[in-house]
Each structure stands twice: as structure tokens, then as C-alpha cells.
C-alpha positions, -999 to +999 in steps of 0.1 A: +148+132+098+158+141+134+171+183+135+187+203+161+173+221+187+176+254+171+162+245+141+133+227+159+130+261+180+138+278+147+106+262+129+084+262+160+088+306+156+084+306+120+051+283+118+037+299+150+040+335+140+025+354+112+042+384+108+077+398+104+097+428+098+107+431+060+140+447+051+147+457+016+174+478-006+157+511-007+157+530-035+143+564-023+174+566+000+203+549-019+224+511-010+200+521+027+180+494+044+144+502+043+119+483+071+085+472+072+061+451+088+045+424+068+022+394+071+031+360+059+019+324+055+046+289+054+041+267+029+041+224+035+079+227+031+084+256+050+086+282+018+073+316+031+048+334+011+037+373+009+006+391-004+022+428-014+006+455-030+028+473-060+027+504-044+045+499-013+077+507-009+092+479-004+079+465-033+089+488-053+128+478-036+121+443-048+115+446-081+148+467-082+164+442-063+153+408-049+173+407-022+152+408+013+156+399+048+127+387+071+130+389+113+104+373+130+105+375+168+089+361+202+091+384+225+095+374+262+065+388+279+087+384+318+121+386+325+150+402+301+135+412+268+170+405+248+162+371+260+134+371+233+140+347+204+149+357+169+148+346+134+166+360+103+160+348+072+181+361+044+173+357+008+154+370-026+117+377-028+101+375-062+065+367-072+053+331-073+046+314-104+012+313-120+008+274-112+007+282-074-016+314-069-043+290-060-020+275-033-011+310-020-046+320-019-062+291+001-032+289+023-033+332+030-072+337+028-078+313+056-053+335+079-061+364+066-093+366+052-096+401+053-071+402+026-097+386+002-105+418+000-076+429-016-081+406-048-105+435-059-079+457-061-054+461-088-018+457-080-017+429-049+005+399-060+022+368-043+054+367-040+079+337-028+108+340-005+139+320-018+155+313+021+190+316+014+210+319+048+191+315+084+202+336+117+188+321+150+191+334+182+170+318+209+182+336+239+214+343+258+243+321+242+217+307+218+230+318+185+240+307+154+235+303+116+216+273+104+224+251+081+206+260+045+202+221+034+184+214+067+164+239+067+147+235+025+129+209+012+111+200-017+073+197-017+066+166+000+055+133-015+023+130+008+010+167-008-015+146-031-029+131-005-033+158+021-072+160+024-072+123+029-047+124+057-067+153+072-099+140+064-093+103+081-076+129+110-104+149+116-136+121+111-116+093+126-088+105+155-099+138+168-092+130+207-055+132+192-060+163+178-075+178+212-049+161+229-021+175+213-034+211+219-037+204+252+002+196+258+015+219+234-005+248+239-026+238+273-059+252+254-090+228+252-111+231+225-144+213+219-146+210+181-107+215+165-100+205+127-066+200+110-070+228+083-030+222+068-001+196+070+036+205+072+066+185+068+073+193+105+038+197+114-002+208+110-022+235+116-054+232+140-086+257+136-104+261+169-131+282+177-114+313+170-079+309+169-056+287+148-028+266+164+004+252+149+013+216+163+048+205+156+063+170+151+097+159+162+111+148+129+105+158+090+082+142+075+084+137+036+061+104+030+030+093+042+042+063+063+069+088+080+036+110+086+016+083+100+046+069+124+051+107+135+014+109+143+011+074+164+043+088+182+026+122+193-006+100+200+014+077+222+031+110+241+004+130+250-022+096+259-025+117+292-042+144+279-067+126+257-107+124+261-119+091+266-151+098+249-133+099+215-112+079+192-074+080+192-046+072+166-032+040+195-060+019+196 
């Protein structure tokens, strides 16, 4: 499915970054918002997911009250700063069921593995964000609020065979992997592995830095994965090494 530029930009923030500013209810100072910065992963179907620790404050607001809002931002580096773009996602945040702490783990060790760490300690949980209402500004007369039933999606038919489709990906088409790095990010790296799939895109380890590379449409099947993938091929041909295999031939 084809979206709108502002949700495409709108996704291409939220899978790109990794951290946000939390807002919760506050308790300590009464019907107040209370900030804080927070680290997060996205799930296949965009679902955001936080590792908290029961003694911060803003935990302690969410297990009073759910409610939560997340802005994520880009900041222009040149230019006008108010410029910068900005996602707001508005919702609840509770913790995740038991069936998916393996999920969470795998998905938030491998950004932050520091935070392995943590497990040791008593008191760090996962916790799921139920998006609710979405705010996007992109940039002078850039704004507005997305639509919630383009924006959620359930998990993805393909998720049971998602080592396959990175295996084949990684042992079989690499040159499209480096290629697409190339023309989204202009970064050339030698050795780069899909680590993750998306429904609107996959997640690239280099050497020391993990990329996000996104597709042009959602993709909920493995044959709508596989067309999106020959397209991307097909687009950035230019940038391809001729030494390796690529998704066209």
C-alpha cells in the first residue's frame, strides 16, 4: 500500500531515530506533564517498544496512568532550527505481554546492548506503546495529524519467514544491500547484513553503525516484500558493485 508523504517522512524519523522525549501524568506534581528522555526500538509493524526501570519517575506516572506522549525529532543541523521535523505520538504505555519479552529483547539488545546489562537488575521491564493519535510536522507548513488506520498494522504475514528472507538477502543479493546504502544514506560499507525486516523497511548492520532502509510501500506478504525489493534493486542499479550478485539478474 502506497502512503503519503508525511507518513513516509513520518516513518522514515521514527525507524531512523532511537530516542525520544517521554511525557507522562506526573504524580509528584499533580494533572502536570512530567518529561524525560528515553530510548526505544520499532517493532516489524511499527509498534514502539521501551526498556524502563520501576524506579523512574515516569514509570511510576504510568502505572498510575497509561497515558504517554512520545516526540521524536530531527533536528536541522543548517538553516532555521524550527525547520527541524517532529513526531508526536500520543497514546498508552503498558508492559508487553509475557509471549513477546523474547521479541523485545533481541530487537533492544542488538541496539542497545549495554542494556543487557540491566536484565541483572531487578525492576527493568518492557513496556508497549499503544499509538493512538500521530502529530507530524516536517517543516514550515508541514503539519498535520495522521491518520491512525494508516499508520497501525498487524504483525505481518512474512514474520515466520523472516530469517529466510534475510538469510537468502544477505548470502545471495548483498550488492543490493550495499547499494541501497549508498543512495539512501551515501555510506559504503564493505561487509553490511540485514539484521531486521519492517513492513516499510529493514535494518542494515555495518561495521559500526546500523542503518534503516525504507521501502516505498507497506509490505504485509512475502511476494509484496519481494516485488518491493526487485523495485529498490532496479532504482538504485547505479550504485551497485559489479563484483557481487543483485536481486535483477
Amino acid at each position: 500500500m502506497k502512503e503519503t508523504k508525511y507518513e513516509q517522512n513520518a516513518i522514515n524519523l521514527l525507524r531512523n531515530s532511537n530516542s525520544a522525549l517521554l511525557s507522562t501524568i506526573s504524580i509528584s506534581v499533580k494533572d502536570y506533564p512530567f518529561g524525560s528522555y528515553v530510548s526505544y526500538v520499532s517493532g516489524r509493524d511499527r509498534t514502539i517498544y521501551l526498556y524502563l526501570s520501576d524506579i523512574a519517575e515516569h514509570t511510576k506516572n504510568l502505572k498510575k496512568d497509561p497515558k504517554a506522549c512520545m516526540t521524536i525529532t530531527r533536528e536541522k543541523t543548517n538553516g532555521d532550527k524550527q525547520e527541524s521535523e517532529r513526531l508526536s505520538l500520543i497514546g498508552d504505555l503498558q508492559k508487553v505481554d509475557e509471549e513477546i519479552i523474547e521479541f523485545c529483547q533481541k530487537r533492544y539488545y542488538t541496539f542497545f546492548k549495554n542494556s543487557e546489562q540491566y536484565a541483572q537488575f531487578h525492576g527493568f521491564n518492557f513496556y508497549q506503546f499503544t499509538i493512538k493519535h500521530i502529530r507530524w510536522i516536517g517543516g514550515f507548513g508541514q503539519i498535520g495529524w495522521l491518520k491512525q488506520k494508516n499508520w497501525i498494522y498487524q504483525n505481518p504475514k512474512w514474520s515466520i519467514k523472516e530469517m529466510n528472507i534475510i538469510e537468502h538477502m544477505n548470502n545471495d543479493h548483498q550488492n543490493t544491500i550495499i547499494s541501497s546504502l549508498k543512495a539512501e544514506h551515501n555510506i559504503e560499507e564493505l561487509d553490511p547484513k540485514i539484521i531486521f525486516l519492517t513492513i516499510d523497511g529493514y535494518y542494515v548492520k555495518g561495521e559500526s553503525t546500523t542503518y534503516f532502509i525504507q521501502l516505498n510501500a507497506v509490505c504485509r506478504t512475502s511476494s509484496e516484500y519481494r516485488e518491493e525489493l526487485i523495485r529498490l534493486a532496479k532504482e538504485n542499479k547505479k550504485f551497485e558493485n559489479k563484483k557481487t550478485t543483485n536481486l535483477t539478474n
